[in-house]
C-alpha positions as CSV (number, residue, x, y, z in Angstrom):
1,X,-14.9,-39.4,-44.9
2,X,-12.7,-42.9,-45.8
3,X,-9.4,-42.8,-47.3
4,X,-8.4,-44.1,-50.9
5,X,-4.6,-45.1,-51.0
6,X,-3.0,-45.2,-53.9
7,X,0.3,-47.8,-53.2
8,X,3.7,-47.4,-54.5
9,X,3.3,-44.9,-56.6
10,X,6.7,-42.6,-58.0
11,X,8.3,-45.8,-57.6
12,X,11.9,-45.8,-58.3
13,X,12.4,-48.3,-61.3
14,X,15.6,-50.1,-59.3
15,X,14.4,-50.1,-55.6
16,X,17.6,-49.3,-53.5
17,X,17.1,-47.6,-50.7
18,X,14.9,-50.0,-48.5
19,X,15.9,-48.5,-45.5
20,X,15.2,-45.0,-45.8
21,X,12.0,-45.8,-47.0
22,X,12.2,-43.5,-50.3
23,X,11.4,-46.5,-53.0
24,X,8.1,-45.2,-53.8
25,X,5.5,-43.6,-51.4
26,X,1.8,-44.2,-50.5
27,X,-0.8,-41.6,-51.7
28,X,-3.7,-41.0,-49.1
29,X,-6.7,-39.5,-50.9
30,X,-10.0,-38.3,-49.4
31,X,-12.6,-41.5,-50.9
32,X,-16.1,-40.3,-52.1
33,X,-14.4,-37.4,-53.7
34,X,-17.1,-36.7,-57.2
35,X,-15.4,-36.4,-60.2
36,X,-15.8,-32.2,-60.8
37,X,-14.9,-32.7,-64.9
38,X,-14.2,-29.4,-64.8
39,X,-11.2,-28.0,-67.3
40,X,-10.6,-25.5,-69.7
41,X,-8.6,-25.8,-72.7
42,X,-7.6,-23.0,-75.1
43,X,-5.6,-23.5,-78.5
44,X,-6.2,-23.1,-82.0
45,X,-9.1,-24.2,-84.4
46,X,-8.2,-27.6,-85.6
47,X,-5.5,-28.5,-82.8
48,X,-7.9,-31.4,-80.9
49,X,-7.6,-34.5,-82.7
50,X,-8.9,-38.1,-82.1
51,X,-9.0,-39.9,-79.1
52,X,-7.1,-42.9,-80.5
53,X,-3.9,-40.0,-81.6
54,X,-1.6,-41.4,-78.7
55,X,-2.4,-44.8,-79.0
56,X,-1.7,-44.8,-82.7
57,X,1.6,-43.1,-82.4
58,X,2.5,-45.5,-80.1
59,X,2.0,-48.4,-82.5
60,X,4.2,-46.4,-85.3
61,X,6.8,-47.3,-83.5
62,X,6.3,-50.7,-83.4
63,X,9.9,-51.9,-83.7
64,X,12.1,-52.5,-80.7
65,X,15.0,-49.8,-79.8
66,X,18.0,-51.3,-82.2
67,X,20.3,-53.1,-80.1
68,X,24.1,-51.5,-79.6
69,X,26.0,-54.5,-80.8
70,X,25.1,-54.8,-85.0
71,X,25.5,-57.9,-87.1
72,X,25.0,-60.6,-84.7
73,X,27.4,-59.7,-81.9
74,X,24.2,-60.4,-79.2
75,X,23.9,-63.8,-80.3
76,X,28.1,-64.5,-79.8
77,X,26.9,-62.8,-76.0
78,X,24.6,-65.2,-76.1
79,X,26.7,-68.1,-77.3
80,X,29.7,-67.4,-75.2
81,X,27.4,-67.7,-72.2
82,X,26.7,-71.1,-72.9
83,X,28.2,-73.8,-70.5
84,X,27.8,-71.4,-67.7
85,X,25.9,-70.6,-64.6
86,X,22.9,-68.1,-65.0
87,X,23.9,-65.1,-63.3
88,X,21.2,-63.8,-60.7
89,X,19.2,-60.9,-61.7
90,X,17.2,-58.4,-60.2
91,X,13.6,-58.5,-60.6
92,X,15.0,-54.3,-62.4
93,X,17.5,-56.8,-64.5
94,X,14.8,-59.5,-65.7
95,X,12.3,-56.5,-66.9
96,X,15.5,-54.2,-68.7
97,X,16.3,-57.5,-70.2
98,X,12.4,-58.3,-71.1
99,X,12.2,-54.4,-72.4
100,X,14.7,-54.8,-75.0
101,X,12.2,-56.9,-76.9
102,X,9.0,-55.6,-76.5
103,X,7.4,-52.1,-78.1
104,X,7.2,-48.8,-77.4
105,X,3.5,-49.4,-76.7
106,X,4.6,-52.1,-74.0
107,X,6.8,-50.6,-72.2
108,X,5.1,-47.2,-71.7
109,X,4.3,-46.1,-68.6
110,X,4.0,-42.4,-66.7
111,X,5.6,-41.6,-63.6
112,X,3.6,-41.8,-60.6
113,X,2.6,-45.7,-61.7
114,X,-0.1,-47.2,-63.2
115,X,-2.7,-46.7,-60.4
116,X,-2.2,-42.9,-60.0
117,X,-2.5,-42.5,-64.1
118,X,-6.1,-44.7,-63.4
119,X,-7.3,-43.3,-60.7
120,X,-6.5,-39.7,-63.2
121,X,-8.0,-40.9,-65.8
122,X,-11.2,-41.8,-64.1
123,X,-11.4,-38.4,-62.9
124,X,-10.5,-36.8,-65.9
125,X,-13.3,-38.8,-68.1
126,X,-12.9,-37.8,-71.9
127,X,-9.3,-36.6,-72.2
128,X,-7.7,-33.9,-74.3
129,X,-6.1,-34.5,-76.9
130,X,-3.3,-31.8,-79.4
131,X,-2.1,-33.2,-82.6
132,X,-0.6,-31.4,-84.6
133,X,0.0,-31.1,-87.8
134,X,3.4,-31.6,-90.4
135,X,5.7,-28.4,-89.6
136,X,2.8,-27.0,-87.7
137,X,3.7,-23.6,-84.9
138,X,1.3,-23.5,-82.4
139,X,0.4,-23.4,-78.5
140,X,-2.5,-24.5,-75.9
141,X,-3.4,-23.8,-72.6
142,X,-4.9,-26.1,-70.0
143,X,-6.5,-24.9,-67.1
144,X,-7.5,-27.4,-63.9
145,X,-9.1,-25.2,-60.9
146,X,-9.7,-26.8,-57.1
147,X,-13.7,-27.5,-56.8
148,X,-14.3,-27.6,-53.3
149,X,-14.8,-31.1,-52.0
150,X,-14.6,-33.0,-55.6
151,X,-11.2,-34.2,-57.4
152,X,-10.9,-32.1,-60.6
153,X,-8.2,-33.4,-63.0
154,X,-7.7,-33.5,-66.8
155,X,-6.2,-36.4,-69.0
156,X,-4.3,-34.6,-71.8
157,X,-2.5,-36.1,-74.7
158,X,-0.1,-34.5,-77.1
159,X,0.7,-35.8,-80.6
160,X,3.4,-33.5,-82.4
161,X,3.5,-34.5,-86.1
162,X,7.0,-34.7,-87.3
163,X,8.7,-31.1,-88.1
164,X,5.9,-29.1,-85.5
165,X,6.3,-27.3,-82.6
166,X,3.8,-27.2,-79.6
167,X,3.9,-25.1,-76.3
168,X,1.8,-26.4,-73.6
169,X,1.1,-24.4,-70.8
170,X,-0.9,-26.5,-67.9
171,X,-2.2,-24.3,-64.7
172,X,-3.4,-26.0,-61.4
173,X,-4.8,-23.2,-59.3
174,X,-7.6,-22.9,-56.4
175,X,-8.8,-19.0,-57.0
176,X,-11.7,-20.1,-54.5
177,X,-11.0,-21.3,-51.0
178,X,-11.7,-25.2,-50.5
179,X,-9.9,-28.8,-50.5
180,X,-10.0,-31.2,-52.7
181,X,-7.7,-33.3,-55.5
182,X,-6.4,-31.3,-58.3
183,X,-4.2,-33.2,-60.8
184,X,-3.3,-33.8,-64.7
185,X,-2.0,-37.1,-66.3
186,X,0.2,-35.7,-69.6
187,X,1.2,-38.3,-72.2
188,X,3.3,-36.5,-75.1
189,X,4.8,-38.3,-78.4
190,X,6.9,-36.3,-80.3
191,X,7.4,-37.7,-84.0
192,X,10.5,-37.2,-85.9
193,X,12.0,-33.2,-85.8
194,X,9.2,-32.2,-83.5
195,X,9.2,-29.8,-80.7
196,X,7.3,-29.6,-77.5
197,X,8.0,-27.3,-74.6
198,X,5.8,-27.8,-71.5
199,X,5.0,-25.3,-68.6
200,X,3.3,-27.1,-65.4
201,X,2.5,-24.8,-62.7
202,X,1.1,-25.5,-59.6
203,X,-0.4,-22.6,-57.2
204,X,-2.9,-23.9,-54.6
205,X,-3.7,-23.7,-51.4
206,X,-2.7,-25.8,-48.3
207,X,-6.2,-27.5,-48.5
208,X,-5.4,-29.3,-51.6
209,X,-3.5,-31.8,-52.9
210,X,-2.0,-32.1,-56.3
211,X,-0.9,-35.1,-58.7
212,X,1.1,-34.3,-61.7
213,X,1.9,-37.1,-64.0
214,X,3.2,-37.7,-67.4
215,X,4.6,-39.9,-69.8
216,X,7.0,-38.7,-72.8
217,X,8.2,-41.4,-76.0
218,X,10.6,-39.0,-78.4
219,X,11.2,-40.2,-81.7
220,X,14.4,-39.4,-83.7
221,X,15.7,-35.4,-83.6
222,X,12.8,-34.9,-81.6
223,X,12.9,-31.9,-78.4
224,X,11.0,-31.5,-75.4
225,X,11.7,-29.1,-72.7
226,X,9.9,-29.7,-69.5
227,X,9.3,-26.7,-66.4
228,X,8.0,-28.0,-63.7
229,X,6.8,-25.0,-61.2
230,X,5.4,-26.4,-57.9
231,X,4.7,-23.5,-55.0
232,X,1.4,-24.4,-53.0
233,X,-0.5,-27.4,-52.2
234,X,-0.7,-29.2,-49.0
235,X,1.0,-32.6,-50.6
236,X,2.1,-32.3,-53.9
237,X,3.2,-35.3,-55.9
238,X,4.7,-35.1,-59.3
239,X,6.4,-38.4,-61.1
240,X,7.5,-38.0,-64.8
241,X,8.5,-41.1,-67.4
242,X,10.1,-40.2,-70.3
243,X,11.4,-43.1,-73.4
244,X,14.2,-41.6,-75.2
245,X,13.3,-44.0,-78.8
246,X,14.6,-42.5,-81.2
247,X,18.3,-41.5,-82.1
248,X,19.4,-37.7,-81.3
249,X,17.0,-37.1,-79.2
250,X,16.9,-34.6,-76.3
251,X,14.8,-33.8,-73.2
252,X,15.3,-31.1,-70.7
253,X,13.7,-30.8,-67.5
254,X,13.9,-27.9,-65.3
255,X,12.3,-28.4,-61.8
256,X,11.6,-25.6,-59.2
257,X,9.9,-26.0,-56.0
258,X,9.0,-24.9,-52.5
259,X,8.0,-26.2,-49.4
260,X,7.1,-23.8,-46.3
261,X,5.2,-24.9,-43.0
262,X,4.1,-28.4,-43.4
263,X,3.7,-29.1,-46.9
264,X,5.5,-32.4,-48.5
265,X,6.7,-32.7,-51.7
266,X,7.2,-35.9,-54.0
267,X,8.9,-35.9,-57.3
268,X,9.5,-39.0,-59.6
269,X,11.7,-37.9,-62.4
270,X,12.9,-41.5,-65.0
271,X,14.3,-41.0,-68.4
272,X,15.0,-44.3,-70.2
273,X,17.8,-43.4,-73.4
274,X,17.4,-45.7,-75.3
275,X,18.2,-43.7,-78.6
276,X,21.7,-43.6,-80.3
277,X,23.4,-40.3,-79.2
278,X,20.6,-39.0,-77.2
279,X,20.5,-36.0,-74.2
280,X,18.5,-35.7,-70.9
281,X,19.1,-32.9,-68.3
282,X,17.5,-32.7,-64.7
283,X,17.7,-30.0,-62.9
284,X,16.1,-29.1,-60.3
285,X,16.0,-26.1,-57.7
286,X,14.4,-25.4,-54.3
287,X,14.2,-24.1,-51.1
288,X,12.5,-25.8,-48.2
289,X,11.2,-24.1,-44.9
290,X,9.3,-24.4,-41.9
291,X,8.8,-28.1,-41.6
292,X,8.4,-29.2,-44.9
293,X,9.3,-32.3,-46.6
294,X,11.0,-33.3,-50.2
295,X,11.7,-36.4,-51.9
296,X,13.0,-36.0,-55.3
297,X,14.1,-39.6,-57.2
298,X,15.4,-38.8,-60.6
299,X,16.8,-41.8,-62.4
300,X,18.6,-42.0,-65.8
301,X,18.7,-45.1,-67.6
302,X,21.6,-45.5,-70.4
303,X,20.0,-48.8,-71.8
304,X,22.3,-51.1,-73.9
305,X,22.3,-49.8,-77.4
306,X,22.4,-46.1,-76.5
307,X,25.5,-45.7,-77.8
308,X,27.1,-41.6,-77.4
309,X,23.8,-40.6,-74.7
310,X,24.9,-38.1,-72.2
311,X,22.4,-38.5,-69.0
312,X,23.1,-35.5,-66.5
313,X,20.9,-34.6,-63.4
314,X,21.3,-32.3,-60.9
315,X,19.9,-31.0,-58.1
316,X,20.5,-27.5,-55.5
317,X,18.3,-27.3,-52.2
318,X,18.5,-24.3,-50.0
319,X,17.7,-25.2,-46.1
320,X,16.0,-22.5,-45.0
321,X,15.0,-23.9,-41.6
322,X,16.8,-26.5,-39.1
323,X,13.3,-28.3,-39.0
324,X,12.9,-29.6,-42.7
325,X,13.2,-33.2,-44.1
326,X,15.0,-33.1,-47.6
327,X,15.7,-36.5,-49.4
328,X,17.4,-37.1,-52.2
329,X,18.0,-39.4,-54.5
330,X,19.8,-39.7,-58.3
331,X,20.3,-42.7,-59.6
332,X,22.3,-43.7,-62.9
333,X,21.6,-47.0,-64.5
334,X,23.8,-48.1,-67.2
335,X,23.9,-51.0,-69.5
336,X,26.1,-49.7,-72.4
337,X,29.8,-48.3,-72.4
338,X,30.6,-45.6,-74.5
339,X,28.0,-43.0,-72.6
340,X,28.5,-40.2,-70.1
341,X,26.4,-40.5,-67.1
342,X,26.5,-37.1,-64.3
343,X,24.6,-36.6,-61.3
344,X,25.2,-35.0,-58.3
345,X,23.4,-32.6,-55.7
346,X,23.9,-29.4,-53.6
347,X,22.4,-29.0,-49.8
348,X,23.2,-27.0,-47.2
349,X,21.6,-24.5,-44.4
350,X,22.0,-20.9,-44.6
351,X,25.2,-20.5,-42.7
352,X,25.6,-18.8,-39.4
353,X,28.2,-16.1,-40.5
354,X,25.5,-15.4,-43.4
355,X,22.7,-14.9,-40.6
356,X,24.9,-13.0,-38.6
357,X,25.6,-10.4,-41.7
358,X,21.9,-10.0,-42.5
359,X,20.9,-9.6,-38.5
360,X,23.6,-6.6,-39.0
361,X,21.5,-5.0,-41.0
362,X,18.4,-5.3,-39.7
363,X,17.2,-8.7,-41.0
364,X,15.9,-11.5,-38.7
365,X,16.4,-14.9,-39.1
366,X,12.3,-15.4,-39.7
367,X,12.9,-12.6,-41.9
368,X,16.2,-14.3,-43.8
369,X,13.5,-17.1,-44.2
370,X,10.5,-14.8,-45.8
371,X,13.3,-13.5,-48.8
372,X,14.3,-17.0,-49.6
373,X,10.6,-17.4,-50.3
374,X,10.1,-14.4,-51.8
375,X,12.8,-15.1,-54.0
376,X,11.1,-18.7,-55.2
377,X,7.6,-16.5,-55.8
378,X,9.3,-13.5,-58.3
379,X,11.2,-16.1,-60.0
380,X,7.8,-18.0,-60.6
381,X,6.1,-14.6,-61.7
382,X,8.5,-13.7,-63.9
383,X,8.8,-17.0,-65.9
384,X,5.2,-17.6,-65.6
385,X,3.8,-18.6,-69.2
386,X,1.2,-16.1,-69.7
387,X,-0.8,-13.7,-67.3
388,X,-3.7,-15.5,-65.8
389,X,-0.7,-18.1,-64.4
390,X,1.0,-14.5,-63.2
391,X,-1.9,-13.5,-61.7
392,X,-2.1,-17.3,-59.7
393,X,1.4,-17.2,-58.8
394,X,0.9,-13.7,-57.2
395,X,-2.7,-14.3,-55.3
396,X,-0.8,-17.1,-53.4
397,X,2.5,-15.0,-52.3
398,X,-0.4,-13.1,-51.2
399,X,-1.7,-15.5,-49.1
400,X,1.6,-16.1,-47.8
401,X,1.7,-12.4,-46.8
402,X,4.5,-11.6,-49.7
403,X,3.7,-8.8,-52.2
404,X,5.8,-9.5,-55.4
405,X,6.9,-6.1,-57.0
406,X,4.7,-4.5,-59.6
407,X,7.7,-4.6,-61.9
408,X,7.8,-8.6,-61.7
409,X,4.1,-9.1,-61.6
């Protein structure tokens, strides 16, 4: 069987580190793969709406992001830049600049890139779309299981009508041995007051690989809280975009993750605040063993205009083995002043004295290992969304030889 390559996708939106090679990465798919079309959605009578429901939302927020500087005070920029030499601009300065002027319809995008939300989208055929409607309270589920030798993924929209509330769960499992593609391209607009939460969790096996990508626009007031729960594939790659647009709003992600054996991870996290007075969070969590390998970009841009945006992202990784690769890499853009702009990260090994206290008692380093994992499973189990995605999360600490507590599961 041939290989398909998808190129540069999670690309970082300002290229920067050209020498550790982390700008983006290079997907290697099995080619030939049939599209399996296989997914199963649960929600409430009258939830699916049109297929046109994204789009549309898109274009009601026609309007470019307000600029920072009212009354004129861009084209006295402009004028007092007369007379002088052009500055020199990155090819991430030219498209800012260019993105100040062009629609939220324009300048959407997802975050693995263009080509993994195509080659998704193919795969997905028809997608699934939740609207919902003024002041609405409801929840979905979306489930996408491994079909041996076929690349099963779904293409879900969300539209959340101004004042409603929507909890999307999304399960990627294998219950059957196999390999394959397993994936989901997400695109959520939330209008005005509106309120999504979204549960992704990922349990399969070593034989597949899995592609997790979504785009977010937020309108004003609007909340989303992202959970990101990645335990099992052989690669898994995940790349999130999310357009802060309107003023006040707020966006949460919480990421958790492990890598054991050979497994690689690849996470894209960018968050464009554009919004007046607008909040993003990252946080991420994991622990990496055996010989596995993480990237994790997470970029926050505080575009001109965004005037009183807190951007904060943060990251904790627990070494678990001398033999893993962990890369990291936050970035803060920032065009405006009056912002606050955090990020920072925490790695380390398990520490020798700590070894030494645990072989005390009994516990091997191997061992040491196996509870760090186990840890990263019960965690999953107990915040799992509902029971099926319990049942997942415990089936593959099973096939990791761990038996999660009755109590948890």
């Amino acid at each position: 069987m041939g290989t398909l390559t998808i190129e540069h996708a999670n690309a970082m939106p300002a290229p920067t580190w050209h020498r550790l090679h982390v700008n983006d990465v290079d997907i290697e798919l099995p080619s030939g793969l049939a599209a399996a079309q296989q997914v199963e959605v649960s929600c409430e009578e009258g939830l699916q709406g049109e297929a046109d429901a994204f789009d549309r939302a898109l274009l009601s927020l026609a309007d470019p992001a307000p600029m920072a500087a009212e009354g004129g005070a861009t084209s006295e920029e402009d004028a007092a830049m007369e007379g002088l030499d052009a500055p020199a601009l990155s090819a991430y300065q030219l498209q800012a600049l260019e993105n100040r002027y062009l629609s939220p319809a324009d300048v959407f995008t997802t975050g693995m890139g263009d080509e993994a939300r195509e080659y998704l989208e193919f795969v997905a055929g028809e997608p699934v779309v939740l609207a919902t409607r003024p002041d609405e309270r409801t929840c979905a589920t979306v489930r996408v299981e491994g079909v041996d030798g076929a690349a099963n993924a779904a293409a879900v929209d969300v539209v959340a009508a101004p004042g409603s509330s929507l909890s999307l769960a999304v399960a990627l499992d294998s219950p059957a041995p196999g390999a394959g593609v397993v994936g989901v391209r997400l695109r959520v607009f939330a209008g005005a007051d509106a309120r999504v939460d979204v549960a992704v969790t990922q349990t399969l096996d070593d034989g597949w690989i899995a592609l997790d990508d979504a785009g977010i626009v937020l309108d004003e007031r609007a909340r989303m809280q992202v959970r990101h729960t990645v335990l099992g594939a052989g690669r898994a790659y995940t790349g999130l975009d999310a357009d802060l647009r309107g003023d006040d709003a707020r966006l949460d992600i919480d990421t958790r993750y492990l890598g054991h054996a050979s497994q690689q991870r690849d996470f894209n996290y960018v968050a464009h605040q554009r919004g007046r007075r607008t909040v993003c969070n990252l946080d991420a969590n994991g622990v990496l063993a055996g010989e596995s390998e993480k990237t994790l970009r997470g970029t926050i841009e505080l575009v001109h205009g965004c005037k009183g945006s807190v951007g904060s992202e943060q990251e904790t990784v627990l070494l678990a083995d001398e033999r893993v690769a962990n890369r990291t890499v936050p970035v803060i853009l920032c065009d405006e002043d009056d912002v606050a702009g955090n990020h920072g990260a925490t790695i380390g090994h398990v520490r020798p004295e700590q070894l030494f206290y645990l072989a005390s008692r009994g516990i091997s380093p191997d061992d040491a290992e196996r509870l760090f994992i186990t840890a990263s499973f019960e965690e999953a189990a107990i915040n799992a969304p509902d029971q099926r995605t319990r049942a997942s999360v415990t089936r593959l600490a099973a096939a990791r030889g761990i038996k999660i507590e009755e109590a948890v599961a």
